[in-house]
VMD Tcl script that builds the backbone (N, CA, C; Angstrom):
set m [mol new atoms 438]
animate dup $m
set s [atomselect $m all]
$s set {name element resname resid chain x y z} {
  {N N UNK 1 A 107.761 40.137 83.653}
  {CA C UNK 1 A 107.753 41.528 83.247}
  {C C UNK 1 A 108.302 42.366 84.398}
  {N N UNK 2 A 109.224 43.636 84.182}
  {CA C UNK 2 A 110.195 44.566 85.102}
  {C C UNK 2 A 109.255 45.569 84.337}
  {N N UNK 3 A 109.401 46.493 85.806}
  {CA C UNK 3 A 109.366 48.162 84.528}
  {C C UNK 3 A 109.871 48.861 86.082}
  {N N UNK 4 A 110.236 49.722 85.304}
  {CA C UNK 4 A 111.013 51.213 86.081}
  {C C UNK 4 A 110.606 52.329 85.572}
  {N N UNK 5 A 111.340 53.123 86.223}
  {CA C UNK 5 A 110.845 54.754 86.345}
  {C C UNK 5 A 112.156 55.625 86.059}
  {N N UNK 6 A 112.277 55.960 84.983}
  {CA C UNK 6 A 113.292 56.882 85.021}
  {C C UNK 6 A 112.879 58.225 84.701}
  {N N UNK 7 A 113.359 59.265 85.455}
  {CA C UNK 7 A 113.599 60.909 85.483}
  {C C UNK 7 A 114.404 61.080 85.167}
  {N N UNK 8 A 115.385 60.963 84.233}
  {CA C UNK 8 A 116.400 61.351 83.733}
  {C C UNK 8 A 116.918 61.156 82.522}
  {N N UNK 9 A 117.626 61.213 81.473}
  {CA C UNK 9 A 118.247 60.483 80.962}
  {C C UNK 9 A 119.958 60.114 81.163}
  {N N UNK 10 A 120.441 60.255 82.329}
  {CA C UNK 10 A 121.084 59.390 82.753}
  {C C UNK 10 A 120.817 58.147 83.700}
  {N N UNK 11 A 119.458 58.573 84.171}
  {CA C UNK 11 A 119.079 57.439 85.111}
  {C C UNK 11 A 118.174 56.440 84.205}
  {N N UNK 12 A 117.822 56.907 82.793}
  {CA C UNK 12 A 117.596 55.806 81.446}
  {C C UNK 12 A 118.642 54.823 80.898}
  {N N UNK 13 A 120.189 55.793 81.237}
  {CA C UNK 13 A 121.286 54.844 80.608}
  {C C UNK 13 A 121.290 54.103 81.973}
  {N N UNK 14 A 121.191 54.165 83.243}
  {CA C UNK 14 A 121.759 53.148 83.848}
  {C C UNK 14 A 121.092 51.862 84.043}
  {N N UNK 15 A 119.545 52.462 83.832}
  {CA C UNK 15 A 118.472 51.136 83.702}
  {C C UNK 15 A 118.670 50.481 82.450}
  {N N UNK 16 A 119.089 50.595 81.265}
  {CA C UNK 16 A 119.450 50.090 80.104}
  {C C UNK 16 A 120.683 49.143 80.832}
  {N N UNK 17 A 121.860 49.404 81.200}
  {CA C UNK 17 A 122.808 48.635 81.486}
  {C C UNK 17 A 122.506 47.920 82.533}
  {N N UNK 18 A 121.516 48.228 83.920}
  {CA C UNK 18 A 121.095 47.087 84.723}
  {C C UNK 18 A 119.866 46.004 83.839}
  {N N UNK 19 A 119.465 46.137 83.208}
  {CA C UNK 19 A 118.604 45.048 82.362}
  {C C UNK 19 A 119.711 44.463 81.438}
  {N N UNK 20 A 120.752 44.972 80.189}
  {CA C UNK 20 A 121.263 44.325 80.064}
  {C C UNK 20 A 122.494 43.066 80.795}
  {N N UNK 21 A 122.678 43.751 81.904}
  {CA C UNK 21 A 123.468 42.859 82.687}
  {C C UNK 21 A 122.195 42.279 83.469}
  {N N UNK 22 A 121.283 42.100 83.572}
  {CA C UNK 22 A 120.292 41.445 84.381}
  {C C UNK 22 A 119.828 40.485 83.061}
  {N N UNK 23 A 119.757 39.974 81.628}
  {CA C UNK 23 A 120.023 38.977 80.846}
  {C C UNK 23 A 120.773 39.293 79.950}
  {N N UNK 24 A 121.996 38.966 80.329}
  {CA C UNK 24 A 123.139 38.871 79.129}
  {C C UNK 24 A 123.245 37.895 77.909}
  {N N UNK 25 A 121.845 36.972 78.238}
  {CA C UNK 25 A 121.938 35.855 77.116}
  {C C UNK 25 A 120.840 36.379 75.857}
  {N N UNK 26 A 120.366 37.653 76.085}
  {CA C UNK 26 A 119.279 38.031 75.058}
  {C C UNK 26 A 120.198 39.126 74.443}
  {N N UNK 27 A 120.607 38.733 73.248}
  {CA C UNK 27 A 121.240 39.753 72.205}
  {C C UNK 27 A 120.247 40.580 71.395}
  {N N UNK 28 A 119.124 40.051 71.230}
  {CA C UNK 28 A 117.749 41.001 70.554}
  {C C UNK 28 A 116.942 41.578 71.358}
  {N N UNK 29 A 117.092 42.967 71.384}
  {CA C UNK 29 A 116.672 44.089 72.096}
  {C C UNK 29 A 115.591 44.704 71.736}
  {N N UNK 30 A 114.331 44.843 71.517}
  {CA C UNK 30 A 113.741 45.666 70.983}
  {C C UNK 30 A 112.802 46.643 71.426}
  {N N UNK 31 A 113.083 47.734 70.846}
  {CA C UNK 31 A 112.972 49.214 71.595}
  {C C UNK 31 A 111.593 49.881 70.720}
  {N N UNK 32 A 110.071 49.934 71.760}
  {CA C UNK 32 A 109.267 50.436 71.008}
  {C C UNK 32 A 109.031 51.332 72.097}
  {N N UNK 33 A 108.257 52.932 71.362}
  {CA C UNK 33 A 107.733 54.028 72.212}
  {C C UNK 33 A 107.901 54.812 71.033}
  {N N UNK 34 A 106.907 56.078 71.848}
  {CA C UNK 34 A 106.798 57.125 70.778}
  {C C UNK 34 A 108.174 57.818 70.304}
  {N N UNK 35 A 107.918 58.613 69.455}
  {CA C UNK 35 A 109.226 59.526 69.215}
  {C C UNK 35 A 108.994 59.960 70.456}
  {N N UNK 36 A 110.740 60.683 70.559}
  {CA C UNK 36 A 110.606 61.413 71.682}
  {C C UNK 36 A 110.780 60.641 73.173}
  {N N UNK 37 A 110.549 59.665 72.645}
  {CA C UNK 37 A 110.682 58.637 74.071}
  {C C UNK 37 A 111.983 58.355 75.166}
  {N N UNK 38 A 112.895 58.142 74.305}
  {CA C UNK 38 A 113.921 57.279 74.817}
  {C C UNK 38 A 114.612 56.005 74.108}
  {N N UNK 39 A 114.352 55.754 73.250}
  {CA C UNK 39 A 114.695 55.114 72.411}
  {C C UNK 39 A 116.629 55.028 72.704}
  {N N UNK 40 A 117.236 55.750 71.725}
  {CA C UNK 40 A 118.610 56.057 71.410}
  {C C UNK 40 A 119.019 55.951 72.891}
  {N N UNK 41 A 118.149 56.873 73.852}
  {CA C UNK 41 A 118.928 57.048 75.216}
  {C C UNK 41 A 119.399 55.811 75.604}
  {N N UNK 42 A 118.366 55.123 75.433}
  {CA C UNK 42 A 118.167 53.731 76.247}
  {C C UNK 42 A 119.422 52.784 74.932}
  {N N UNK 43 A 119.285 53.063 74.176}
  {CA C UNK 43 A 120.505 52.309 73.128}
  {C C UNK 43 A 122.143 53.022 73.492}
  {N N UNK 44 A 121.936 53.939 74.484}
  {CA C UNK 44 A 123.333 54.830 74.549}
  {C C UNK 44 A 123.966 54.190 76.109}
  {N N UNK 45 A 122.664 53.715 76.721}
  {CA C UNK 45 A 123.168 53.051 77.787}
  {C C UNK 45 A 124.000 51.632 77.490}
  {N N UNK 46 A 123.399 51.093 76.849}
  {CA C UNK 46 A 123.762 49.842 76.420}
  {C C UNK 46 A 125.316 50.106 75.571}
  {N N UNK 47 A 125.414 50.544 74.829}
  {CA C UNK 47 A 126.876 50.489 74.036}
  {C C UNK 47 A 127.765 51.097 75.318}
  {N N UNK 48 A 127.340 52.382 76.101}
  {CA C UNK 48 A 128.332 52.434 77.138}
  {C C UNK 48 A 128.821 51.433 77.509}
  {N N UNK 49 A 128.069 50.097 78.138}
  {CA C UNK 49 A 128.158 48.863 79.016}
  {C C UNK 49 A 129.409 48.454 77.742}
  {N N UNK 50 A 129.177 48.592 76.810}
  {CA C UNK 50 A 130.343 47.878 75.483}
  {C C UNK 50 A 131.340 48.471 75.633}
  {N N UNK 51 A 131.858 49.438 75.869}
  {CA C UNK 51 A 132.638 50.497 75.380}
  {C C UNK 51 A 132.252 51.492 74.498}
  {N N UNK 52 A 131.111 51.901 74.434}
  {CA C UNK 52 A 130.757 52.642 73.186}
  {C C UNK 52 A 130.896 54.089 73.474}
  {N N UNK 53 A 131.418 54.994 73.050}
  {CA C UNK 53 A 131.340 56.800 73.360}
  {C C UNK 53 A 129.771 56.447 72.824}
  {N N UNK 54 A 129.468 57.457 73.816}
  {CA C UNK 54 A 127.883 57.456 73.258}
  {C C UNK 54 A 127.499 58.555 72.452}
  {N N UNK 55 A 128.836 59.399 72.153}
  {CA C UNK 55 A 128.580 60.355 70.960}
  {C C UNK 55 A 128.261 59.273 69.747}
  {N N UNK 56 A 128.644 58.380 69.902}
  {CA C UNK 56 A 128.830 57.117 68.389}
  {C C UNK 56 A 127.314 56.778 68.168}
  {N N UNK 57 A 126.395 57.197 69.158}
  {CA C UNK 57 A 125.245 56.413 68.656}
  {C C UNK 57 A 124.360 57.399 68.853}
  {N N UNK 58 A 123.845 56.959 67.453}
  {CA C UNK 58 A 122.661 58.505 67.142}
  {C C UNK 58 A 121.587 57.054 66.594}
  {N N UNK 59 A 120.523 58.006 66.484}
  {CA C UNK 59 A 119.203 57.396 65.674}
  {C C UNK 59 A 119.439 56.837 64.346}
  {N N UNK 60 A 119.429 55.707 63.771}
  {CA C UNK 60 A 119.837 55.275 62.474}
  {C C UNK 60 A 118.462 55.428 61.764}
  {N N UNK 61 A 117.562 56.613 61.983}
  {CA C UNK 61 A 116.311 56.587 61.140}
  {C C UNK 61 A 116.273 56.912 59.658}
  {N N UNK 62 A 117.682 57.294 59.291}
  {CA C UNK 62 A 117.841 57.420 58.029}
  {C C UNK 62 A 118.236 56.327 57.356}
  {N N UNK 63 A 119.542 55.598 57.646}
  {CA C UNK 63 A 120.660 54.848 57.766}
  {C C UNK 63 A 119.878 53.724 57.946}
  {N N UNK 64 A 118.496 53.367 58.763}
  {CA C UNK 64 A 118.122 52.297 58.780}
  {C C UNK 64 A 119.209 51.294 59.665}
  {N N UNK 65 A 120.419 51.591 59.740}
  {CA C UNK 65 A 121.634 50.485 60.232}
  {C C UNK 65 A 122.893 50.978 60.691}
  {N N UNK 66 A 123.019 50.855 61.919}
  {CA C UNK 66 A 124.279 51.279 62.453}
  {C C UNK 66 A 125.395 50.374 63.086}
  {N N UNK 67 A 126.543 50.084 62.985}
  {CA C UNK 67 A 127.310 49.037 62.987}
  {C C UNK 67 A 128.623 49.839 63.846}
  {N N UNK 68 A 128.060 48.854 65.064}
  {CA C UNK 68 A 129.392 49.766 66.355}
  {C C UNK 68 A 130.455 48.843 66.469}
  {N N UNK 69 A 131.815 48.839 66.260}
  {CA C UNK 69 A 132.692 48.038 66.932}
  {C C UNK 69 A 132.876 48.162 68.198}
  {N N UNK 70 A 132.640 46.666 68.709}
  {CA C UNK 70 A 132.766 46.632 70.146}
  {C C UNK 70 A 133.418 45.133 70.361}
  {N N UNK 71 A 132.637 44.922 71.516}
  {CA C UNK 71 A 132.917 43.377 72.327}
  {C C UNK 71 A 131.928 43.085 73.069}
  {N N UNK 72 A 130.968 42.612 72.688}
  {CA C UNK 72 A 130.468 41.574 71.139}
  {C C UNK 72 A 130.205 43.013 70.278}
  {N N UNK 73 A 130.136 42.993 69.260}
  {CA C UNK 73 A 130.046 44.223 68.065}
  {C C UNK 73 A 128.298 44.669 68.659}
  {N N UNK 74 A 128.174 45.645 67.807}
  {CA C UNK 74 A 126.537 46.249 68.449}
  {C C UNK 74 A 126.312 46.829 67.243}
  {N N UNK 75 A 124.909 46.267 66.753}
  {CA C UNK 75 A 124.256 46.667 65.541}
  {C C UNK 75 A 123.131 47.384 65.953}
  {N N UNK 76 A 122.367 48.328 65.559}
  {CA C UNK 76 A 121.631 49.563 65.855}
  {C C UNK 76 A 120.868 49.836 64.977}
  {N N UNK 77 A 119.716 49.012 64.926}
  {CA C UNK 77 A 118.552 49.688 63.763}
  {C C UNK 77 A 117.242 50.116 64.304}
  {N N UNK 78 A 117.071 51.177 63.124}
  {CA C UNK 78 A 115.530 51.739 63.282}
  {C C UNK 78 A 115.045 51.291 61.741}
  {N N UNK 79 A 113.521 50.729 62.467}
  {CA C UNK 79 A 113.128 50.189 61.409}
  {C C UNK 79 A 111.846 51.491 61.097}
  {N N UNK 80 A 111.923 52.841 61.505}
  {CA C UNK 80 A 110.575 53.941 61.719}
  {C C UNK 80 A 110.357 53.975 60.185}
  {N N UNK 81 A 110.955 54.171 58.908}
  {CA C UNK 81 A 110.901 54.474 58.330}
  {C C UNK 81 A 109.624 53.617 57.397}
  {N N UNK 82 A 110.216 52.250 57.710}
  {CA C UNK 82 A 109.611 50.748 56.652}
  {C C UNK 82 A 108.210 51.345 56.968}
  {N N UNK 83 A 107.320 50.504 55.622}
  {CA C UNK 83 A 106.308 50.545 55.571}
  {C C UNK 83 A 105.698 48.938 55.943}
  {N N UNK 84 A 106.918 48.597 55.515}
  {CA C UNK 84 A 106.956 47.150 55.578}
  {C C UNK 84 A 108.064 46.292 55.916}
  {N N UNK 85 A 107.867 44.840 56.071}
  {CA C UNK 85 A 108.741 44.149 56.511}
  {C C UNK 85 A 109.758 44.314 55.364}
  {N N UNK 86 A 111.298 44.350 55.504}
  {CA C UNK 86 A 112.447 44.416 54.414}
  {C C UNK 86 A 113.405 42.924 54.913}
  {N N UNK 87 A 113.001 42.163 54.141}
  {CA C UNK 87 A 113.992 40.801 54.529}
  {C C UNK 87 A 115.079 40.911 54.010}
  {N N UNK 88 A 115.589 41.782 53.522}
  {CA C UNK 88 A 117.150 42.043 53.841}
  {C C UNK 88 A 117.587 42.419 55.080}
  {N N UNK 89 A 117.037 43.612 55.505}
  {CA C UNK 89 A 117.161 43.877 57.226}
  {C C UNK 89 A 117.205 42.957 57.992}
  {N N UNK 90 A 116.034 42.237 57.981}
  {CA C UNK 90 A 115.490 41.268 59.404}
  {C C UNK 90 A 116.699 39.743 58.865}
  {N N UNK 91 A 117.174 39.449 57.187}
  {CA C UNK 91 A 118.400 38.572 57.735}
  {C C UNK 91 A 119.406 39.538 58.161}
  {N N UNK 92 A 119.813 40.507 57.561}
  {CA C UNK 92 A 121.192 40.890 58.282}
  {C C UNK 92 A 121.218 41.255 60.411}
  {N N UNK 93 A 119.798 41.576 60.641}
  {CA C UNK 93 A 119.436 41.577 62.043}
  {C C UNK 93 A 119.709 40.154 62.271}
  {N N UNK 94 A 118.943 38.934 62.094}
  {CA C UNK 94 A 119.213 37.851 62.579}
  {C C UNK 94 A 120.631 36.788 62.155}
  {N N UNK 95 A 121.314 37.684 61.237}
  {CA C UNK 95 A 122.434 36.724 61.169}
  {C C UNK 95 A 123.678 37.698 61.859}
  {N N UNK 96 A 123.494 38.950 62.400}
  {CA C UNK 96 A 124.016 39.733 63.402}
  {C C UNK 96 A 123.919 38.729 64.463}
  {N N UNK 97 A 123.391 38.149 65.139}
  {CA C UNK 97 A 122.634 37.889 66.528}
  {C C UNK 97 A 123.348 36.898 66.185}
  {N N UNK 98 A 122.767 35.542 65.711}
  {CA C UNK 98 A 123.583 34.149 65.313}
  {C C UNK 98 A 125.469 34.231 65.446}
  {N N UNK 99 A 125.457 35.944 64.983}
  {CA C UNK 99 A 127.324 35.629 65.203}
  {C C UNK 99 A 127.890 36.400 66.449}
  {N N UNK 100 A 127.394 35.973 67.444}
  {CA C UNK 100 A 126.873 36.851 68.734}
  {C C UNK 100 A 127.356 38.253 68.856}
  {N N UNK 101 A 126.707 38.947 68.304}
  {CA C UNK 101 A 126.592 40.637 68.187}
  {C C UNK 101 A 125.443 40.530 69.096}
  {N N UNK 102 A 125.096 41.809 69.505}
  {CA C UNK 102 A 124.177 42.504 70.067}
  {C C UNK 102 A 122.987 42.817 69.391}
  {N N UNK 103 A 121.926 43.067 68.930}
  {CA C UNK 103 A 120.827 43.914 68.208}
  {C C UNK 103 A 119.862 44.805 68.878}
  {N N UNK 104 A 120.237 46.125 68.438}
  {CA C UNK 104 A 118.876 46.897 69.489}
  {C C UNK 104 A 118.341 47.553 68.482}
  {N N UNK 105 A 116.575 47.244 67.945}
  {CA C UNK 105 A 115.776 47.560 67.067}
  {C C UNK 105 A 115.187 48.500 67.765}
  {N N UNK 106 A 114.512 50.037 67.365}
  {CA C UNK 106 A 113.862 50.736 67.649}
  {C C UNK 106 A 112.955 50.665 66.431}
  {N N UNK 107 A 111.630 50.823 67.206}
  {CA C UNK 107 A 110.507 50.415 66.289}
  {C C UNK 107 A 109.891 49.108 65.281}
  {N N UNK 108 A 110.127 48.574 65.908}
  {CA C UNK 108 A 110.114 46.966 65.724}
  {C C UNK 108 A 108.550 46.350 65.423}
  {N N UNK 109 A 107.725 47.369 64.998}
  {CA C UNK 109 A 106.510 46.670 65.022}
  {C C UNK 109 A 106.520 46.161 63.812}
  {N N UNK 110 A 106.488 46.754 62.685}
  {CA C UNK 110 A 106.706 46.122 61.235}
  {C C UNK 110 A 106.972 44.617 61.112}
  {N N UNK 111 A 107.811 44.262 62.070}
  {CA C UNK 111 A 108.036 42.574 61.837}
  {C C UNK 111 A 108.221 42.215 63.153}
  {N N UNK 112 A 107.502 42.366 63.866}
  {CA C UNK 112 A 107.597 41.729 65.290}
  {C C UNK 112 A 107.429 40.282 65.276}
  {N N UNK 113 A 106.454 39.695 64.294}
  {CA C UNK 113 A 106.747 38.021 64.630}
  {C C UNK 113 A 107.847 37.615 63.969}
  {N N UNK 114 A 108.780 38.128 62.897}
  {CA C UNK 114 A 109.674 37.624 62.689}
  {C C UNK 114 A 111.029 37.554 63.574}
  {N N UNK 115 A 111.181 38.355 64.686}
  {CA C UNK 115 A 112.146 38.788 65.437}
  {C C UNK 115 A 112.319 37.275 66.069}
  {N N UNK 116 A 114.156 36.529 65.815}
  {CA C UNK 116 A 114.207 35.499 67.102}
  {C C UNK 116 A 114.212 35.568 68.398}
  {N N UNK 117 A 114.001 34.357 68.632}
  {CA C UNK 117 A 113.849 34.038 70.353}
  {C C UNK 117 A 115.051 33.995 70.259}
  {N N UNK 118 A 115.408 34.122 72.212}
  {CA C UNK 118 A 114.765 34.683 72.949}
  {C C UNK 118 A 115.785 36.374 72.242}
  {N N UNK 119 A 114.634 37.386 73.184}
  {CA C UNK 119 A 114.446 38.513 73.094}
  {C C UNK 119 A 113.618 39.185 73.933}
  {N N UNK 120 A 114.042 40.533 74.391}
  {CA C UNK 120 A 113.426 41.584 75.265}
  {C C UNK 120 A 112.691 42.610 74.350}
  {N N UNK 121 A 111.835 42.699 74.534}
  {CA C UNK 121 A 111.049 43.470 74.383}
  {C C UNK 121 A 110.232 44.998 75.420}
  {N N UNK 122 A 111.311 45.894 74.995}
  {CA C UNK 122 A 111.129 46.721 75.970}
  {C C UNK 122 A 110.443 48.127 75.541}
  {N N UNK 123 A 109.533 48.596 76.147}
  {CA C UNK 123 A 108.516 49.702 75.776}
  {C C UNK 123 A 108.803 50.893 76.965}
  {N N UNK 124 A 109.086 52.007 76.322}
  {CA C UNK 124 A 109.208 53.245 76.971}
  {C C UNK 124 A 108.193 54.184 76.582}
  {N N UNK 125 A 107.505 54.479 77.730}
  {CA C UNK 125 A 106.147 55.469 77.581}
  {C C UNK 125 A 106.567 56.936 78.317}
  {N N UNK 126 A 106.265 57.504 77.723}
  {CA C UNK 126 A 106.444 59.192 78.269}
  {C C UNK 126 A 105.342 59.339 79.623}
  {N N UNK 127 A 106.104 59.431 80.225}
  {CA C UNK 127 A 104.589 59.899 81.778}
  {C C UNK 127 A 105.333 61.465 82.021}
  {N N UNK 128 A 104.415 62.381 81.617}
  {CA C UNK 128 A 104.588 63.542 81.690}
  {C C UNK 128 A 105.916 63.717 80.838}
  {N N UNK 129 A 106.478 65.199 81.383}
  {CA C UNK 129 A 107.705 65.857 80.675}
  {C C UNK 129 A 108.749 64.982 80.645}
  {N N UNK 130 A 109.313 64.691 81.891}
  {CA C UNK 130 A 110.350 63.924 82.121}
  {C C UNK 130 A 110.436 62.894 82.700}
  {N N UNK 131 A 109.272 62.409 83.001}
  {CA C UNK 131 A 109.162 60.654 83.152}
  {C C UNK 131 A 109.349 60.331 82.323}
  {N N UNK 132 A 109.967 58.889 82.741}
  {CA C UNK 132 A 109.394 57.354 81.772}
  {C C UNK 132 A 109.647 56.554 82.277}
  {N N UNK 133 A 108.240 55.804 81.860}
  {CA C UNK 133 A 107.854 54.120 82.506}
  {C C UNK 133 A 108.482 53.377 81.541}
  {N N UNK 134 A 109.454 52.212 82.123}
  {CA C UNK 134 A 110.016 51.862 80.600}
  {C C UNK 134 A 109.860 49.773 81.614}
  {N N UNK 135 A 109.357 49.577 80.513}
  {CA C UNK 135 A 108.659 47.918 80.625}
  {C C UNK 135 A 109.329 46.836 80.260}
  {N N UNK 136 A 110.083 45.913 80.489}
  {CA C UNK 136 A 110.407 44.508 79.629}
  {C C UNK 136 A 110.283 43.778 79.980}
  {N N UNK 137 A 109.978 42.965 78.625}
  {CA C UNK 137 A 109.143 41.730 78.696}
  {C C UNK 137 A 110.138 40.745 77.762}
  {N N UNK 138 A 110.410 39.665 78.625}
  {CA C UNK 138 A 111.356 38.706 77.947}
  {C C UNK 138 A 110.324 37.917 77.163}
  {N N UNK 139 A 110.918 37.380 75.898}
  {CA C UNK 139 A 110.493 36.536 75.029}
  {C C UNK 139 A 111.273 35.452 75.382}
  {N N UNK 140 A 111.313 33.881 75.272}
  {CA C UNK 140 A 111.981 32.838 75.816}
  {C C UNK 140 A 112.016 32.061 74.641}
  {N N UNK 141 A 110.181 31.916 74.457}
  {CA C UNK 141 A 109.802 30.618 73.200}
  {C C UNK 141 A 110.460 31.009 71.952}
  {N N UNK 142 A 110.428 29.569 71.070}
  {CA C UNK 142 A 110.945 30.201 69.740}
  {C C UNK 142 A 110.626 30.809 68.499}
  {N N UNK 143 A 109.047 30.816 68.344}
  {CA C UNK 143 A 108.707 31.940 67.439}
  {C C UNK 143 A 107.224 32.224 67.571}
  {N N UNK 144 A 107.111 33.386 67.792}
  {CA C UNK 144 A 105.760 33.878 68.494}
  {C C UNK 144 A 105.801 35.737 67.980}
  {N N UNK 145 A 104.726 36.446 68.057}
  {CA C UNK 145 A 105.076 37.764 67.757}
  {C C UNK 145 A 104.585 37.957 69.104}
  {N N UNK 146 A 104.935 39.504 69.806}
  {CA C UNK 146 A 104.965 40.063 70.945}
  {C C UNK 146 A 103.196 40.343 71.274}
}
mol reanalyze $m
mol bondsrecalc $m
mol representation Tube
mol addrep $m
C-alpha cells in the first residue's frame, strides 16, 4: 500500500501518472471516494500520460461509459448510478482489459468482487478543503473482492 498527499489538482494529475507509470501492468484502475473527491481529476491525469486532452474526459455518471482513443485505448466508467451489479458493463469492462485497453472505474463498489486481477485499487479521501489523501492498494491474486 502507497498513499500521498495532494494539494492540488494538478499535483492529483501528476500522482495519477507517477502510479500509473509505477505499475504499467495493471490496466484495472479503480477509483473510490466521495463525490467531490477527485475521481475524474485523478482519471485526467492518467489519459494525459495517453495522450488524452483532458478536456475529453468528464464524469461518465450519466453515460455510465466513456471510450477514449488512445495508445492502449482508455475506457472510463462510473458505475455511481447502478443499484446493482449490470453484467453487461462488468463484460464490456473486462473484455476492454483482456484487449489491453486501460479501465478506470469510479465507484466500483457495486461489483468489487467481480473486478479482474490484478488491479489497483485506489481511494481518495478529502482531508479538509483542498487536501487529499489518495491510497493504493494493488490487487495481484486472481479473484478476491477488495
Amino acid at each position: 500500500m502507497h498513499s500521498f498527499i495532494s494539494k492540488t489538482t494538478s499535483q492529483t494529475k501528476r500522482i495519477a501518472k507517477k502510479i500509473r507509470e509505477t505499475y504499467p501492468n495493471h490496466n484495472l484502475i479503480l477509483l473510490s471516494g466521495e463525490l467531490g473527491s477527485g475521481k475524474t481529476v485523478f482519471a485526467k491525469g492518467i489519459g494525459a500520460l495517453l495522450g488524452i486532452d483532458e478536456r475529453h474526459i468528464k464524469s461518465p455518471t450519466y453515460t455510465l461509459i466513456h471510450e477514449h482513443a488512445s495508445t492502449p485505448k482508455l475506457l472510463h466508467a462510473d458505475l455511481y448510478r447502478l443499484q446493482a451489479k449490470d453484467e453487461i458493463i462488468m463484460e464490456n469492462i473486462n473484455l476492454w482489459i483482456e484487449g489491453k485497453g486501460i479501465a478506470i472505474v469510479e465507484w466500483p463498489e457495486v461489483a468489487l468482487e467481480d473486478f479482474q486481477k490484478p488491479h489497483l485499487h485506489i481511494t481518495i479521501e478529502k482531508n479538509g478543503e483542498d487536501e487529499r489523501l489518495i491510497t493504493v492498494i494493488e490487487k495481484n491474486d486472481e479473484r478476491s473482492g477488495i
